[in-house]
N, C-alpha and C positions, 0 to 999 in steps of 0.2 A: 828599112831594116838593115842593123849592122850585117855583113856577111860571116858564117863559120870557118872558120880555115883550123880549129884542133879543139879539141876536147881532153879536158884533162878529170881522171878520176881517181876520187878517192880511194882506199881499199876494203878495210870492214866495213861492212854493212850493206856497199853498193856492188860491189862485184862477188862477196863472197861473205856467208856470216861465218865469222872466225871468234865474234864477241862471244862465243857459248864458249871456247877454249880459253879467251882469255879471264872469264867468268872461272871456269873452273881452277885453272892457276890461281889464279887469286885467292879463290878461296881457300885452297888448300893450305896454301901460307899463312893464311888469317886463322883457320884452324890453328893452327902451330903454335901461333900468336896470343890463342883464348881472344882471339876478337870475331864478333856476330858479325859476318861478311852474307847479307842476301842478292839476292837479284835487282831488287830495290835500289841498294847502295851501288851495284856496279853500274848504273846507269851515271852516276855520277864522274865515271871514268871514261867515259864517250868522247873520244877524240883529245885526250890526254894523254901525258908523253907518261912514259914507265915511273919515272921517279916522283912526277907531281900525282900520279897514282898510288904508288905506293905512302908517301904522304897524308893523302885523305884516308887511307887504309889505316894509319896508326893515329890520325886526329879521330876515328870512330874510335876507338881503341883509348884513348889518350894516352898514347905511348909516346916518349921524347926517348928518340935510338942516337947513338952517334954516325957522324955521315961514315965512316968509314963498317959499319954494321949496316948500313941503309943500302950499300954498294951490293954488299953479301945476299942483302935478301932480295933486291930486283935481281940481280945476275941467277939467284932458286930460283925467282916467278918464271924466269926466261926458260931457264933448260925443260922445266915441268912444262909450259908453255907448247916450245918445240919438240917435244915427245910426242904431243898431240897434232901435230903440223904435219909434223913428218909422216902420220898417217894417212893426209888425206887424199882424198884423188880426181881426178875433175870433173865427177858427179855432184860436188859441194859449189860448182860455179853455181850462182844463184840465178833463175829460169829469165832466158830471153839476151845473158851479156851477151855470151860468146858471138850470136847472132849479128849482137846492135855491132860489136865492135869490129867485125868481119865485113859490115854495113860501111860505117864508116871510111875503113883503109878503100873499101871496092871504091868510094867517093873521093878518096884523095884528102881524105881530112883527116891534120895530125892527131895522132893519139898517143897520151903521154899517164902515165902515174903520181900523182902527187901523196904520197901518206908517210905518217908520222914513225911508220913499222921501220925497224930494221931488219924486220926477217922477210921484206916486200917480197925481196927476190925469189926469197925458198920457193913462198906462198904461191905465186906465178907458174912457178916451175913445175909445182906441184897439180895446179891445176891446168899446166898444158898450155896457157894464153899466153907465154912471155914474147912468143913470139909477133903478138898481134899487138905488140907496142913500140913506140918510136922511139921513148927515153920513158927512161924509169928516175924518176926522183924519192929516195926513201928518206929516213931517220941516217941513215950514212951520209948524205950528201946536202943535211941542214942543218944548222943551228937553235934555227929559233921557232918555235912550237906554235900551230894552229889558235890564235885569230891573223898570229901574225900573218903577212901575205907570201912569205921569202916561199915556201914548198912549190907555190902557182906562179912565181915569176919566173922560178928560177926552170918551172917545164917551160913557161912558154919562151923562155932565154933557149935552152936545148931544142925546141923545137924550130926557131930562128920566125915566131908569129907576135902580134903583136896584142898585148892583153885585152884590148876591148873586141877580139877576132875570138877569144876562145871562152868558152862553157863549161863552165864546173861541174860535177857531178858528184854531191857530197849528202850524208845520210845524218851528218852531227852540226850545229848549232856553231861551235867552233869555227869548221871547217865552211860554214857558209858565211860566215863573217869574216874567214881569209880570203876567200873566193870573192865578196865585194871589194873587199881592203888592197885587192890586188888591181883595183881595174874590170871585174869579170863580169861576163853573167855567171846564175847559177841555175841549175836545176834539184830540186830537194827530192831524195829518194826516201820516202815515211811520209809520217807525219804531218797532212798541211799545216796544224794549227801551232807546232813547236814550228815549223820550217817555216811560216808564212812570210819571211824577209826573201825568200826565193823567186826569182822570176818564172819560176814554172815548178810547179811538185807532182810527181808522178810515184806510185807506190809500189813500183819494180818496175824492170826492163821487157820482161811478157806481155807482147802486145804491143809494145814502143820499138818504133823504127826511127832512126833518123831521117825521116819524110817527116814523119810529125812532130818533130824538135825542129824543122826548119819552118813549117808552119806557124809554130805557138809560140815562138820565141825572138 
């Protein structure tokens, strides 16, 4: 068995659901828009960067905007977005991280953030955990959007580990296809039968200790 030495986690979905706020941004826009925006349809935006969302947002739609209108309305989705962000508080951590991730550092195991957000940081902040991280990798400090692997290299480059030492922790289909592409393992939070490329899927952090990621994996 390879050994652990860092764990890098994604953000919506595995540490915090923040996709009902991004849900509702969207939609409100899509209103605006005269385009039928469901819950249905935003699943389609799972681990997608703002602008290749906003895109499948106006292909439902079949609306052709110019890029310089297309700028205008991700920069709306955002601020509506962060209206909502900035409410929240770190009762919205989702049951068992704070635990796992308090687990970890007492072990000595890096822990790092890999997501597509640029508002990673607020996010954190908001829910009181920034502290219990080693490096933060956001949407500020990538280029190139989940399958690619650049988000998971570039924690386990900050974190000075080497990629087949560290454990993904991803909840999108995307993101577990960067997590192999990088080198990694992964562990799938949802879903077995969408995740089942996952070397381990577990359906939250309640009840999971890192004793039993060292066990199963």
């Amino acid at each position: 068995m390879k050994k652990i030495t860092a764990c890098l986690f994604d953000l919506d979905g595995v540490l915090v659901d923040t996709a009902k706020y991004h849900f509702l941004a969207w939609k409100e826009l899509a209103d605006e828009l005269g385009i039928e925006f469901t819950e249905t349809h935003n699943e389609l935006l799972k681990g997608v960067s703002r602008m290749d969302s906003l895109d499948i947002i106006l292909n439902l739609g079949k609306l052709d905007l110019p890029q310089e209108k297309k700028n205008e309305l991700a920069e709306k989705k955002n601020r509506v977005y962060l209206e909502y962000i900035l409410k929240m508080g770190e009762d919205e951590i989702l049951p068992g991280v704070k635990d796992f991730l308090t687990d970890l550092r007492n072990r000595n195991i890096g822990v790092a953030l890999g997501s597509a957000s640029k508002n990673a940081q607020l996010i954190l902040e908001r829910l009181n955990i920034e502290q219990l991280f080693d490096a933060i990798i956001d949407g500020t400090k990538v280029s190139k959007a989940k399958p690619d692997p650049e988000v998971f290299l570039k924690g386990a480059e900050a974190l000075d580990v080497k990629p087949d030492e560290c454990i993904v922790f991803e909840d999108a289909i995307a993101g577990l296809e960067a997590a192999l592409n990088a080198g990694m393992r992964c562990v799938g939070v949802g879903d077995p039968e969408t995740l089942h490329r996952a070397n381990l899927v577990i359906p939250g952090f309640a009840g999971f200790h890192p004793a039993d990621l060292l066990q199963r994996i």
